[in-house]
ZADO-1210 file (C-alpha; in nm, 4 decimals, padded with zeros to 6 digits):
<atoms>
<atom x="07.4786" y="-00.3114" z="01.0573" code="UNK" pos="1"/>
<atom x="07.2216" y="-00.5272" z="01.2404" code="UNK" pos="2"/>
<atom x="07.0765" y="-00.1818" z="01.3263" code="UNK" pos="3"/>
<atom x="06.8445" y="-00.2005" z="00.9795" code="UNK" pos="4"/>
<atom x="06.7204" y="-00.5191" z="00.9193" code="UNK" pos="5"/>
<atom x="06.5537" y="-00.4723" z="01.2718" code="UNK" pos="6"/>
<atom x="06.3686" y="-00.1599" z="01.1587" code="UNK" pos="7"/>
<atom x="06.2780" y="-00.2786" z="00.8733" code="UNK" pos="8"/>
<atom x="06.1383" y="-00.5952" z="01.0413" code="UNK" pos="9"/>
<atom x="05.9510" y="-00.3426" z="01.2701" code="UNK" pos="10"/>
<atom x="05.7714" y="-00.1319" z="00.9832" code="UNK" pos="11"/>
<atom x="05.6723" y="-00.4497" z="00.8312" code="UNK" pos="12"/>
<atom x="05.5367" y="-00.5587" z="01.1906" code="UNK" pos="13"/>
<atom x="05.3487" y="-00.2085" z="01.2212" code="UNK" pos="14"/>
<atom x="05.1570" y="-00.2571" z="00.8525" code="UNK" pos="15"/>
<atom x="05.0654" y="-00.6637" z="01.0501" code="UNK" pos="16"/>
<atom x="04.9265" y="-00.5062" z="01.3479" code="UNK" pos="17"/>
<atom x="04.7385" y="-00.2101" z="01.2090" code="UNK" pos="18"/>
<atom x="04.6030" y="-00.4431" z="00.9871" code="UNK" pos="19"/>
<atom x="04.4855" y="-00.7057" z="01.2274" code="UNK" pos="20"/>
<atom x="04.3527" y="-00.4161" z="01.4293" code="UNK" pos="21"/>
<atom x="04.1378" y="-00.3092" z="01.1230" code="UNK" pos="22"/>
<atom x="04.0018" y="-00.6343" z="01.0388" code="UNK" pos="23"/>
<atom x="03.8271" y="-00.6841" z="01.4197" code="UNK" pos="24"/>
<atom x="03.7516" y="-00.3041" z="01.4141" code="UNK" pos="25"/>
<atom x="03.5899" y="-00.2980" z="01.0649" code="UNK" pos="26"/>
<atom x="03.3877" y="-00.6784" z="01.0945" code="UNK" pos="27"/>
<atom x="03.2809" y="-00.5161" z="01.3917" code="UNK" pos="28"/>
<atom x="03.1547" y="-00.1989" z="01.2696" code="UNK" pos="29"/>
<atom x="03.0132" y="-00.3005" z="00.9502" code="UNK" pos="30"/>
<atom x="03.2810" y="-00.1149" z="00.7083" code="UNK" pos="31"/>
<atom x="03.4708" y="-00.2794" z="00.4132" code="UNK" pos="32"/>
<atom x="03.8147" y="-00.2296" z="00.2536" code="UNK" pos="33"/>
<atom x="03.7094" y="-00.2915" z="-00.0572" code="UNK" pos="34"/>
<atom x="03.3331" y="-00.1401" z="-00.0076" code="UNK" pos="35"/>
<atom x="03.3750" y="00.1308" z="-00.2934" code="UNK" pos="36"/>
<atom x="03.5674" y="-00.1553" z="-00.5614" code="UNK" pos="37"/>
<atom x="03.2487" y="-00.1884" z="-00.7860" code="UNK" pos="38"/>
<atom x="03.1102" y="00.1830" z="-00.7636" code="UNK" pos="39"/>
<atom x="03.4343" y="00.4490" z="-00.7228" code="UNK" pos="40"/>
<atom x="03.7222" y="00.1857" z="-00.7929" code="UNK" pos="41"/>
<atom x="03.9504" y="00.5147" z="-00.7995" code="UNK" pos="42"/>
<atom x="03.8360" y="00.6891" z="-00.4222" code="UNK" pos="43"/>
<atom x="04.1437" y="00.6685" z="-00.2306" code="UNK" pos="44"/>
<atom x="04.3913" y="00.7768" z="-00.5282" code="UNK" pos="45"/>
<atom x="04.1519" y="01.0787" z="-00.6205" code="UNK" pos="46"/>
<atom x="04.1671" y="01.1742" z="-00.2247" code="UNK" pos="47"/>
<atom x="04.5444" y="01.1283" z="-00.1780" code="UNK" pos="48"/>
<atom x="04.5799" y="01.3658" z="-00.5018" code="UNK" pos="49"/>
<atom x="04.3652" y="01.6422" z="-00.3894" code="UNK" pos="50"/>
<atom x="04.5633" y="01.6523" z="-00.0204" code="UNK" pos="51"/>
<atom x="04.9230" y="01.6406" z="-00.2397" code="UNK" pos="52"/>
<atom x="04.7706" y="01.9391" z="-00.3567" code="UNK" pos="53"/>
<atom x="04.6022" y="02.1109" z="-00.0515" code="UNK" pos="54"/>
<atom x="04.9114" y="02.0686" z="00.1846" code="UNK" pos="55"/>
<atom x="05.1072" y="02.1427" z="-00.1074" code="UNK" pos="56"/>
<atom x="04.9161" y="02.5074" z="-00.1116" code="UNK" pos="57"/>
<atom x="04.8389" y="02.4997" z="00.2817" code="UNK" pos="58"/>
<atom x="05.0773" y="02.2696" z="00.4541" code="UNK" pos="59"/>
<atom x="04.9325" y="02.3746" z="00.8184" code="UNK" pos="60"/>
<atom x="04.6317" y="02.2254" z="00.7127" code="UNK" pos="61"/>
<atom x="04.7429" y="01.8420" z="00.8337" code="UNK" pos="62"/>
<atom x="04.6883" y="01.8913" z="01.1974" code="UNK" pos="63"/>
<atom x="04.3969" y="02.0851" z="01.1303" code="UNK" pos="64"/>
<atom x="04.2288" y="01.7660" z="00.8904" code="UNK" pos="65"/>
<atom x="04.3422" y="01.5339" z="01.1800" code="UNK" pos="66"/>
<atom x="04.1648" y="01.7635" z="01.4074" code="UNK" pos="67"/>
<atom x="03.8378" y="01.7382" z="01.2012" code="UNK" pos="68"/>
<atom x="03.8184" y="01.3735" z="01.2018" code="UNK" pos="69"/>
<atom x="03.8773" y="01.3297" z="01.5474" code="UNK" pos="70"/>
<atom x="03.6381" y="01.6231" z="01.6436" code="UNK" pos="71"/>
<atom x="03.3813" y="01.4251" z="01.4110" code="UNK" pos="72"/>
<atom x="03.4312" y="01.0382" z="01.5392" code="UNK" pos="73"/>
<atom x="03.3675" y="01.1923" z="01.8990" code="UNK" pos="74"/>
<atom x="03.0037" y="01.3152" z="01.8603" code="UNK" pos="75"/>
<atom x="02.7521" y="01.1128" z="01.6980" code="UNK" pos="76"/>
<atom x="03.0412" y="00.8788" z="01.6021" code="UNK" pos="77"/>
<atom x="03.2205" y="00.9353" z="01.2607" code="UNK" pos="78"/>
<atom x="02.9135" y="01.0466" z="01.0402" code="UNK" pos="79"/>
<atom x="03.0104" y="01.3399" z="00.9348" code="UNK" pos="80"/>
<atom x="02.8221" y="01.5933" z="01.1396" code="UNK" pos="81"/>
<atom x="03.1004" y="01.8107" z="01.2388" code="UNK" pos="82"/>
<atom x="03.0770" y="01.9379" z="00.8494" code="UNK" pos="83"/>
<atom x="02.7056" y="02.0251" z="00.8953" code="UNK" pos="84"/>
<atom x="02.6457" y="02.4021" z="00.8280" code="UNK" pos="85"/>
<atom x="02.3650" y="02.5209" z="01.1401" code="UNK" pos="86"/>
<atom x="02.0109" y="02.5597" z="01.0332" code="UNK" pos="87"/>
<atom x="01.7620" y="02.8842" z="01.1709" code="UNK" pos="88"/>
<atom x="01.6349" y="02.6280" z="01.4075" code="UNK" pos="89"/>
<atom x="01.8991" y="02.4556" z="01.4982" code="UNK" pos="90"/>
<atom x="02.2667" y="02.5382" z="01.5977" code="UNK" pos="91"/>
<atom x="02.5043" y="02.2624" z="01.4343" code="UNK" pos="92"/>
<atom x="02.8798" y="02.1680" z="01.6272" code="UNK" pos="93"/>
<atom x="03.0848" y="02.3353" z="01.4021" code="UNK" pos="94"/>
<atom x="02.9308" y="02.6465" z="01.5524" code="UNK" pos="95"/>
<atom x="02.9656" y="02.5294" z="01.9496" code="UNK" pos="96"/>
<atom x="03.3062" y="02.6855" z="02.1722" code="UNK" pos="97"/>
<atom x="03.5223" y="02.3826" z="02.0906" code="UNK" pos="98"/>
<atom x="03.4570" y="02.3684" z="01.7289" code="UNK" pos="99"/>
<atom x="03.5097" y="02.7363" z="01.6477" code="UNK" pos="100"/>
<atom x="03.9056" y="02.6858" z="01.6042" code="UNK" pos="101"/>
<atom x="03.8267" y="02.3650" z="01.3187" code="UNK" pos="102"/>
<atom x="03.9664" y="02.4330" z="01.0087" code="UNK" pos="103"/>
<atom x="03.9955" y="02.2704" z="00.6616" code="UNK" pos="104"/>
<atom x="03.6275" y="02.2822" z="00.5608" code="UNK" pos="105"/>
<atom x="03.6924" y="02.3909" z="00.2585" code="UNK" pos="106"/>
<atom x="03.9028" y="02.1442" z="00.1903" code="UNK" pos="107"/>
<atom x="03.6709" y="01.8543" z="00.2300" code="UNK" pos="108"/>
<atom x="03.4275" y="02.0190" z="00.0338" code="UNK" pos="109"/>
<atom x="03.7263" y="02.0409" z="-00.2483" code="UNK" pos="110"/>
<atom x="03.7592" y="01.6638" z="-00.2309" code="UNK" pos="111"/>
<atom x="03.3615" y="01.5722" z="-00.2314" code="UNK" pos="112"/>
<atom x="03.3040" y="01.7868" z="-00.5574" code="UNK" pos="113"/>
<atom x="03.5799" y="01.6068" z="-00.7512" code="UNK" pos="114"/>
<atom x="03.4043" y="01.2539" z="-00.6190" code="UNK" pos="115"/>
<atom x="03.0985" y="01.3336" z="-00.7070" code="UNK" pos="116"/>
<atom x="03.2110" y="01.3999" z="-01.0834" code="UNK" pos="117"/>
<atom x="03.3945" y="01.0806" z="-01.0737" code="UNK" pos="118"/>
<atom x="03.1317" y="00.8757" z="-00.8463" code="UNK" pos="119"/>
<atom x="02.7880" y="01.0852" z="-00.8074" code="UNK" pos="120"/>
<atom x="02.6089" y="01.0223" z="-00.4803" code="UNK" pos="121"/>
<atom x="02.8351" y="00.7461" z="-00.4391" code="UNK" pos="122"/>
<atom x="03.0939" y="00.8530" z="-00.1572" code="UNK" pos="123"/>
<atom x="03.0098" y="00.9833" z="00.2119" code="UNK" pos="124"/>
<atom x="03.1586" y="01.2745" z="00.3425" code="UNK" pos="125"/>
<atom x="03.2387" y="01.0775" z="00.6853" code="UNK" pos="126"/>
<atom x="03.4603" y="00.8012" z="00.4652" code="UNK" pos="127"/>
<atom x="03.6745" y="01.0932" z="00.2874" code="UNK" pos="128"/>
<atom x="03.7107" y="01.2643" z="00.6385" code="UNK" pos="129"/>
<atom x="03.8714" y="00.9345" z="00.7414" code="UNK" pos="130"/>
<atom x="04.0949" y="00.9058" z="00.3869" code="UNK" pos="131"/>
<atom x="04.2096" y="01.2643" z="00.4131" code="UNK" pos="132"/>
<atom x="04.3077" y="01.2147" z="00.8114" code="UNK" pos="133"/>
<atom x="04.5298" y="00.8647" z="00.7646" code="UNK" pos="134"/>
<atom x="04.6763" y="01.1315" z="00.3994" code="UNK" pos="135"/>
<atom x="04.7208" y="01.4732" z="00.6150" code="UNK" pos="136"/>
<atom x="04.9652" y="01.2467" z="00.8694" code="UNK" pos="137"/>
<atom x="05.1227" y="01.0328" z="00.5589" code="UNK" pos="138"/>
<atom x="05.1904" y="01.3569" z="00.4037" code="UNK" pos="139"/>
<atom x="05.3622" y="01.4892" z="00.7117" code="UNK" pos="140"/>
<atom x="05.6209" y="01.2100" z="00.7110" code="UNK" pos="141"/>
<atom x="05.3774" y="01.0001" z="00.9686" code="UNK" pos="142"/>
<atom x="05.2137" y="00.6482" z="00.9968" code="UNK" pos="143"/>
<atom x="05.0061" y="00.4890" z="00.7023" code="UNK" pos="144"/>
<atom x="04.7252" y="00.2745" z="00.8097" code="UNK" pos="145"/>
<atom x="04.4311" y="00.0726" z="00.6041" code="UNK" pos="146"/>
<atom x="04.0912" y="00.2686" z="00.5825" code="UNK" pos="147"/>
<atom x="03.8317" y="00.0463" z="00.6301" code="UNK" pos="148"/>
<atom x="03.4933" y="00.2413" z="00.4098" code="UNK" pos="149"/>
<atom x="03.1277" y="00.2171" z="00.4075" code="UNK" pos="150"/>
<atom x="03.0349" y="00.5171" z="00.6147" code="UNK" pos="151"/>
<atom x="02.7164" y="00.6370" z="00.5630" code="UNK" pos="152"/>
<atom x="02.6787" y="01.0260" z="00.6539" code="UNK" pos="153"/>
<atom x="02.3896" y="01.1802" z="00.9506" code="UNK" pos="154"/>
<atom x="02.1644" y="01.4174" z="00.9208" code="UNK" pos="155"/>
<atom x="02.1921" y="01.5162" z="01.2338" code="UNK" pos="156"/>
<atom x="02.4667" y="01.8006" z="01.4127" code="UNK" pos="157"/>
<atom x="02.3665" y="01.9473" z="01.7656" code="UNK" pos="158"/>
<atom x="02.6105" y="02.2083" z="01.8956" code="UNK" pos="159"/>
<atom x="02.5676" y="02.1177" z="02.2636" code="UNK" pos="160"/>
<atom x="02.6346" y="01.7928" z="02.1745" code="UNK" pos="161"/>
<atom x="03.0413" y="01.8695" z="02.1695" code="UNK" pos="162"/>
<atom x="03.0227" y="01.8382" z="02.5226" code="UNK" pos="163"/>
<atom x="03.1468" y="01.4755" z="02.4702" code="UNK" pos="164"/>
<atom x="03.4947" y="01.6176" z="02.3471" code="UNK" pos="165"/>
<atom x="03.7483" y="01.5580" z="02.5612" code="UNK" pos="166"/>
<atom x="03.8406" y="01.9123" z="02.6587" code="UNK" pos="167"/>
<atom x="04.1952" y="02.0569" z="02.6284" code="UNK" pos="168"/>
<atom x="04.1210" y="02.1483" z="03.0184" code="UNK" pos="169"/>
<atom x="04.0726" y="01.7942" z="03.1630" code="UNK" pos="170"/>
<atom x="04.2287" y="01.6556" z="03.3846" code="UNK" pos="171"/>
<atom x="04.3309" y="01.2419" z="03.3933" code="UNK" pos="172"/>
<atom x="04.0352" y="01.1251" z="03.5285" code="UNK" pos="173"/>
<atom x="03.8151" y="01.2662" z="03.2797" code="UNK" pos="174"/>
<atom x="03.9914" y="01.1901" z="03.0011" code="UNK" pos="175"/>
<atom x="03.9859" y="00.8300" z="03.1032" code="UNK" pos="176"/>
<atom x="03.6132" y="00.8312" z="03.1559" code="UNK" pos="177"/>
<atom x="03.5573" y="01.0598" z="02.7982" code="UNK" pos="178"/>
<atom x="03.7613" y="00.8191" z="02.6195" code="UNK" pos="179"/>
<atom x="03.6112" y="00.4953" z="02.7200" code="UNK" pos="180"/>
<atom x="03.2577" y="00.5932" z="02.6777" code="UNK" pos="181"/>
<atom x="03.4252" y="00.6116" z="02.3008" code="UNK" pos="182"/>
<atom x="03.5305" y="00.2465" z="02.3279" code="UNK" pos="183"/>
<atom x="03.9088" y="00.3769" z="02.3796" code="UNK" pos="184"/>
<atom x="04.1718" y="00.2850" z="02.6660" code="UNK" pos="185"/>
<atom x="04.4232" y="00.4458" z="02.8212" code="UNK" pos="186"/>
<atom x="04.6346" y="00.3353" z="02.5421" code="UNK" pos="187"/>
<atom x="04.4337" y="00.5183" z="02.3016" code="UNK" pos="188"/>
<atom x="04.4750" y="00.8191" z="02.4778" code="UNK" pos="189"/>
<atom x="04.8260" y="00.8482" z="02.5356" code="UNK" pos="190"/>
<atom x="04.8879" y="00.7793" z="02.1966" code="UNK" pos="191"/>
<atom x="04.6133" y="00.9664" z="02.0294" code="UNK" pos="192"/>
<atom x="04.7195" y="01.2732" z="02.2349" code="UNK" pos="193"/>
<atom x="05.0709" y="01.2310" z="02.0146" code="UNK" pos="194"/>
<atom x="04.8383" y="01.3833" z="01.7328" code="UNK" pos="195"/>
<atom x="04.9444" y="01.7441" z="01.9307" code="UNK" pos="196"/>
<atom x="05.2736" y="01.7029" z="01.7320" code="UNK" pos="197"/>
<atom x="05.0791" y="01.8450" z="01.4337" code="UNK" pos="198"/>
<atom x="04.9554" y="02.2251" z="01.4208" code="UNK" pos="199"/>
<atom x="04.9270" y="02.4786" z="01.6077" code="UNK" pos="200"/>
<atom x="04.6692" y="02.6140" z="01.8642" code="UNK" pos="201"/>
<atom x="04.5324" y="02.9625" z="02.0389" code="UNK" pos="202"/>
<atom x="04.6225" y="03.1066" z="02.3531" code="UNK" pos="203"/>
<atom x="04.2879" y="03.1217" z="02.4867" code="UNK" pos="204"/>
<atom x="04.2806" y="02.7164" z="02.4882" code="UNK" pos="205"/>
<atom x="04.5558" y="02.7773" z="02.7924" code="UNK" pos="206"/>
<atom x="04.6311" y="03.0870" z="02.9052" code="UNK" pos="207"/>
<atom x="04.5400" y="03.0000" z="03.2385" code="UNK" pos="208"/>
<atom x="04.8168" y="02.7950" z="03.3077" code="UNK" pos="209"/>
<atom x="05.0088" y="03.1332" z="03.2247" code="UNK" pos="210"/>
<atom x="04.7629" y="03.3974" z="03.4432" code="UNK" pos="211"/>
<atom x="04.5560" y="03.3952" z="03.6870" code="UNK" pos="212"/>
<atom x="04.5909" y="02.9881" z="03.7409" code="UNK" pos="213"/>
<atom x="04.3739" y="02.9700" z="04.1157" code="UNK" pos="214"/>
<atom x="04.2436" y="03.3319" z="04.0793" code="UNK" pos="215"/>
<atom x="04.4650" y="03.4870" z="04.3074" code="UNK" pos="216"/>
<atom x="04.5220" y="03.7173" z="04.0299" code="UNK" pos="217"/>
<atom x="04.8754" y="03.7961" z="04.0717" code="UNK" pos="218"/>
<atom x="05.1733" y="03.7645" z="03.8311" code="UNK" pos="219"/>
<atom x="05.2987" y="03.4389" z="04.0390" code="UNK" pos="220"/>
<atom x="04.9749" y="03.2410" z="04.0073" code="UNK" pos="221"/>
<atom x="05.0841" y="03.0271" z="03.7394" code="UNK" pos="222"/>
<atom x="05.0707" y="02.6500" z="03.6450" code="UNK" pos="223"/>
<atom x="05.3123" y="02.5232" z="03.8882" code="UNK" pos="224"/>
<atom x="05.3210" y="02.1569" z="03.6343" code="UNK" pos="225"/>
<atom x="05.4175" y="02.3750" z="03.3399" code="UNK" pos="226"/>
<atom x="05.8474" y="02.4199" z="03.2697" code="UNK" pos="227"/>
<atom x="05.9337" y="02.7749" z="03.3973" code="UNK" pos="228"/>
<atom x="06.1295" y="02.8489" z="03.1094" code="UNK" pos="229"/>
<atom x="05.8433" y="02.7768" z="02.8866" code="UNK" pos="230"/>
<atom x="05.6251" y="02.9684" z="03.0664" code="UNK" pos="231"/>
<atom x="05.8126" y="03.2845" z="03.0297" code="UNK" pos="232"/>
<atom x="05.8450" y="03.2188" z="02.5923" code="UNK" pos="233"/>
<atom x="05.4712" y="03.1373" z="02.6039" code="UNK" pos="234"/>
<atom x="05.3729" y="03.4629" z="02.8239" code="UNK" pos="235"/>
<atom x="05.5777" y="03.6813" z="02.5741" code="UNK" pos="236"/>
<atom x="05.3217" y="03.5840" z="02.2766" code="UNK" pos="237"/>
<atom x="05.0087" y="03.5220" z="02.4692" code="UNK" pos="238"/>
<atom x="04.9656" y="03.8788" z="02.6751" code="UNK" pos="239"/>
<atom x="04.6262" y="03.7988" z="02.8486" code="UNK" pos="240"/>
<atom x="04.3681" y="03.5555" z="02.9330" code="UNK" pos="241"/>
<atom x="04.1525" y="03.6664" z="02.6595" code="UNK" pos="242"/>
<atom x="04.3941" y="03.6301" z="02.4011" code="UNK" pos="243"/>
<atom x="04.1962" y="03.4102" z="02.1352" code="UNK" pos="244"/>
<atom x="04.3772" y="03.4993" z="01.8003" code="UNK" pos="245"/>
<atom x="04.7573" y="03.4348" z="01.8553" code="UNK" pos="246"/>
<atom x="04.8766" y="03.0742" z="01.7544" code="UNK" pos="247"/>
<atom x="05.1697" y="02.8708" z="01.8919" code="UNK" pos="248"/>
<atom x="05.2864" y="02.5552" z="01.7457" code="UNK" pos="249"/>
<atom x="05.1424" y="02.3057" z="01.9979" code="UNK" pos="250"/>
<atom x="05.5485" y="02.0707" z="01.8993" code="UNK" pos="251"/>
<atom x="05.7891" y="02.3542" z="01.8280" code="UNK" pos="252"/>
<atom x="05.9687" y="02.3414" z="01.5570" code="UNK" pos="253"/>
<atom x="05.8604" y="02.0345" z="01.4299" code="UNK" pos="254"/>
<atom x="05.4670" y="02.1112" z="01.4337" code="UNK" pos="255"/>
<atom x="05.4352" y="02.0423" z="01.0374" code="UNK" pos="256"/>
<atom x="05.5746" y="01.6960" z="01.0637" code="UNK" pos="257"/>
<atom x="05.4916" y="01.3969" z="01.2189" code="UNK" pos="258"/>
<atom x="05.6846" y="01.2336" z="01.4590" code="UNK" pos="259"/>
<atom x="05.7704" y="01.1136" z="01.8704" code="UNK" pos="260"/>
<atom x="05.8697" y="01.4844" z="01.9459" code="UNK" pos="261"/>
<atom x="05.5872" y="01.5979" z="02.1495" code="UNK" pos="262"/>
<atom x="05.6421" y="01.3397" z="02.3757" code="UNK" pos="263"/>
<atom x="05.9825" y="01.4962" z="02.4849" code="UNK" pos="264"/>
<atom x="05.7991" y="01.8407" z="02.5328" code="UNK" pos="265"/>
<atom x="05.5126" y="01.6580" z="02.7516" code="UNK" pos="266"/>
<atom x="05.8812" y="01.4987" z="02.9435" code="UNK" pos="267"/>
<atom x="06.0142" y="01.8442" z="03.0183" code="UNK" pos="268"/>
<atom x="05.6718" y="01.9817" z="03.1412" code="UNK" pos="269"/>
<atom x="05.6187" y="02.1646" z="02.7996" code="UNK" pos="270"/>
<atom x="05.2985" y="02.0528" z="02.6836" code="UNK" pos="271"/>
<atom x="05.0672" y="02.3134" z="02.6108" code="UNK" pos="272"/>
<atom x="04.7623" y="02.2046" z="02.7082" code="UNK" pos="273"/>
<atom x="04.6322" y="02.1046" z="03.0713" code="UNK" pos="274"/>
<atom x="04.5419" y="01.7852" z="02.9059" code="UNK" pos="275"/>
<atom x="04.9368" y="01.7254" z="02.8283" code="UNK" pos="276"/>
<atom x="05.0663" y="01.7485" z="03.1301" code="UNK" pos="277"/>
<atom x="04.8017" y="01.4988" z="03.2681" code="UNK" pos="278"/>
<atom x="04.9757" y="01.2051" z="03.0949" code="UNK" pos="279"/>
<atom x="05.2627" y="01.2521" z="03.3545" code="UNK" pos="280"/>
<atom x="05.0336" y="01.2322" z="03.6332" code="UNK" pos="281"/>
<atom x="04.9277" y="00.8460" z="03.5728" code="UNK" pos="282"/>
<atom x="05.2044" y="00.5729" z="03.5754" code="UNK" pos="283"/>
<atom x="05.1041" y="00.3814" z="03.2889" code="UNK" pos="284"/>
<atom x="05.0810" y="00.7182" z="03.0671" code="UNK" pos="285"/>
<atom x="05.3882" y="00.8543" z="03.2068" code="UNK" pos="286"/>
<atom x="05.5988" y="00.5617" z="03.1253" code="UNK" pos="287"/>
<atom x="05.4973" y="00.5614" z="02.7714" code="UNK" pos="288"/>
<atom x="05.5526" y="00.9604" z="02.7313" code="UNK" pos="289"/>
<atom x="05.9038" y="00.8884" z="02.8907" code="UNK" pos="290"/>
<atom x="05.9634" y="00.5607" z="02.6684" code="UNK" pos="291"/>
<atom x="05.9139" y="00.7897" z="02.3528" code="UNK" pos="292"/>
<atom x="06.0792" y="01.0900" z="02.4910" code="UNK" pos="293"/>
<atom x="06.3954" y="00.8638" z="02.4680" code="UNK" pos="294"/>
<atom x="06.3710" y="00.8834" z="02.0693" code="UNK" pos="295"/>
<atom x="06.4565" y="00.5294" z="02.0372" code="UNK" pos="296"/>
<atom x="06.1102" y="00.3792" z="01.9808" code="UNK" pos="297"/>
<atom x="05.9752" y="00.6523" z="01.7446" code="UNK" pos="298"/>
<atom x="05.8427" y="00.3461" z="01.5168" code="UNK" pos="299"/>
<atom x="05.6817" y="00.1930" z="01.7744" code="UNK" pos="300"/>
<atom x="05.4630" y="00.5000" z="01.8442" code="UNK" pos="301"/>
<atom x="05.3827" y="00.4948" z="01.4959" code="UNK" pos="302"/>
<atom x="05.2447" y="00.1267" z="01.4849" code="UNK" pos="303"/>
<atom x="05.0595" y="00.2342" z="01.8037" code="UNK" pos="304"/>
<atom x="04.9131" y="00.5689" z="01.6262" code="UNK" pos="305"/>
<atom x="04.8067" y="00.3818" z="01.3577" code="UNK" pos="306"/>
<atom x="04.6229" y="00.1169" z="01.5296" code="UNK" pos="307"/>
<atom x="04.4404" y="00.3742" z="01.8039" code="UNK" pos="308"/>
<atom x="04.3755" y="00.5952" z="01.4424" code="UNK" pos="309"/>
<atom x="04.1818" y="00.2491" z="01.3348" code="UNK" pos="310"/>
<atom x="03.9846" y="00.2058" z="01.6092" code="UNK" pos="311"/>
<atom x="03.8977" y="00.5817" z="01.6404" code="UNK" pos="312"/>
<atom x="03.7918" y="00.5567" z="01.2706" code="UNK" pos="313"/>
<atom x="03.5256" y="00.2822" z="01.3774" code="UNK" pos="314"/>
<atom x="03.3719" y="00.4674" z="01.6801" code="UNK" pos="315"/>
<atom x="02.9326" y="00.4491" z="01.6083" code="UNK" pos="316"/>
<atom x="02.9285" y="00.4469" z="01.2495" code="UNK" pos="317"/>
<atom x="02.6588" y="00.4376" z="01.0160" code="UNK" pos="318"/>
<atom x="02.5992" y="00.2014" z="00.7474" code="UNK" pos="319"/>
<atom x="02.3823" y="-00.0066" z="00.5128" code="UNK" pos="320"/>
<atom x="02.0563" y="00.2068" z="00.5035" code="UNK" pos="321"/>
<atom x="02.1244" y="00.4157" z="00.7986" code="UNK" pos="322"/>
<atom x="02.1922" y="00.7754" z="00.7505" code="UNK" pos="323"/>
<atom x="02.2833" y="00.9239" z="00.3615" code="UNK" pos="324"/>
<atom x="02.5128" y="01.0213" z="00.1256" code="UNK" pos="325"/>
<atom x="02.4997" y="01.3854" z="00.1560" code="UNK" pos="326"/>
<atom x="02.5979" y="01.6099" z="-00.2145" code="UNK" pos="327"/>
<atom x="02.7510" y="01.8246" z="-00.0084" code="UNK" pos="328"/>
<atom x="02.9087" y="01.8286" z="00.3015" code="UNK" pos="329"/>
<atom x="02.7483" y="02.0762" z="00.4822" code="UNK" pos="330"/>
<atom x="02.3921" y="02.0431" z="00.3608" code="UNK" pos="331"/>
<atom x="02.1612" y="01.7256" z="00.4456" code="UNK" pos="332"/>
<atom x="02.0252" y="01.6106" z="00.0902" code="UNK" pos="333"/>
</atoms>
């Protein structure tokens, strides 16, 4: 009996906390929760509608929209430039190595149109990138969190530029460093690398935990951090190195819904990604992957994801008279 009065107490904690989190994050960085009251009163109901209806049609979208954000607040801070089509002269990041898997484009350009008849020139593409991120997770039974708006959109995208994503190759130490030149902690990372639980990803992005792992190039030369067991069910869909068109689901069996899951693969040494099983190699990482591996503090992770979402929202936006707002997402006005 005393088992539900203490969650509830704790989801009422999470909406305090994610909201004090916003308020320092957004005085910081400029951005307002009620910025579009006066000019597009209606923004964040017209967004949520449109993703009822894209996840409705695509639900594998969510990680994918998650993705986008986060691939977007990384370079050049969240302005938008990830949605920038390349130019003859110049070769934008959605074209780049890491940003060739991004998906949901479409999508974003769905939502912009429908603004723009309801609000012209009014909305930036970087704020409903942030709206349809904190939706794709809310939709997939996840965290809710306050948006903070007033991004303005750049009108700039550099493809070598993506070298400041964190790589799904890294090891500890370099996510630590790639994170905190973002203004994020350890914290951050462990948390925002809970995100995996959504979507899927391609073999190519690590097969060689599975072949060839110190280029001894036999069939033993394997990841020796990575589950036996789930080495074997991942070899039997991904059949070489070069394989860069068959998906897995990156939690499965739960990758279209959000929840503490992934950290009980990244326990049992099934995380799919070099990057995953790097969070058992640090204490303070490790003990929180093993804390929500339990299953008992699934809530807590989602107060943390919501206030590490926050502050990843904020990362070098643009505002007042910097930047524009773009007509269409992939074009600079």
């Amino acid at each position: 009996m005393a088992s539900r009065p203490l969650r509830s107490s704790r989801m009422i904690n999470m909406g305090v906390a994610a909201a004090l989190v916003l308020s320092a994050a957004a005085m910081a960085a400029g951005l307002e929760m009620d910025f579009y009251s006066s000019t597009c009163p209606h923004v964040e109901q017209i967004v949520k509608e449109e993703m009822v209806e894209i996840l409705k049609e695509a639900p594998t979208l969510a990680g994918p929209l998650l993705r986008l954000h986060f691939h977007d607040c990384f370079v050049r801070g969240c302005d938008g430039s990830v949605l920038l089509d390349s130019t003859p002269t110049s070769t934008a990041e959605k074209d780049a190595t890491p940003n060739l898997t991004l998906r949901g484009f479409g999508s974003v350009q769905r939502i912009k149109d429908r603004l723009e008849k309801a609000c012209p020139g009014t909305v930036s593409c970087a704020d409903i990138l942030a709206l349809m991120a904190r939706d794709a997770v809310v939709l997939a039974r996840g965290p809710s969190w306050p948006v903070a708006l007033g991004r303005r959109d750049g009108r700039v995208s550099i493809a070598n530029e993506t070298n400041q994503l964190p790589p799904p190759t890294a090891n500890f130490t370099t996510l630590v460093q790639m994170f905190a030149a973002k203004g994020l902690g350890v914290k951050d990372l462990v948390v925002l690398s809970g995100g995996h639980t959504l979507g899927t990803a391609h073999c190519n992005l690590f097969s060689d935990r599975l072949y060839n792992f110190t280029g001894a190039n036999n069939l033993a030369d394997v990841d020796p951090a990575l589950d036996a067991t789930y080495l074997a069910r991942l070899r039997s869909r991904c059949r070489s190195l070069a394989d860069n068109t068959t998906l897995n689901e990156m939690d499965p069996g739960s990758f279209l819904s959000f929840d503490a899951s992934y950290y009980r693969l990244v326990a049992k040494r099934r995380g799919l990604f070099h990057s995953d099983a790097a969070l058992l190699t640090d204490p303070a990482t490790r003990a929180y992957v093993q804390r929500q591996a339990s299953g008992l503090f699934a809530d807590e992770f989602f107060r943390d994801f919501a206030d590490s979402m926050v502050k990843m929202s904020t990362i070098d936006v643009l505002t007042g008279e910097q930047g524009e707002i773009r007509n269409k997402c992939y074009l600079v006005n």
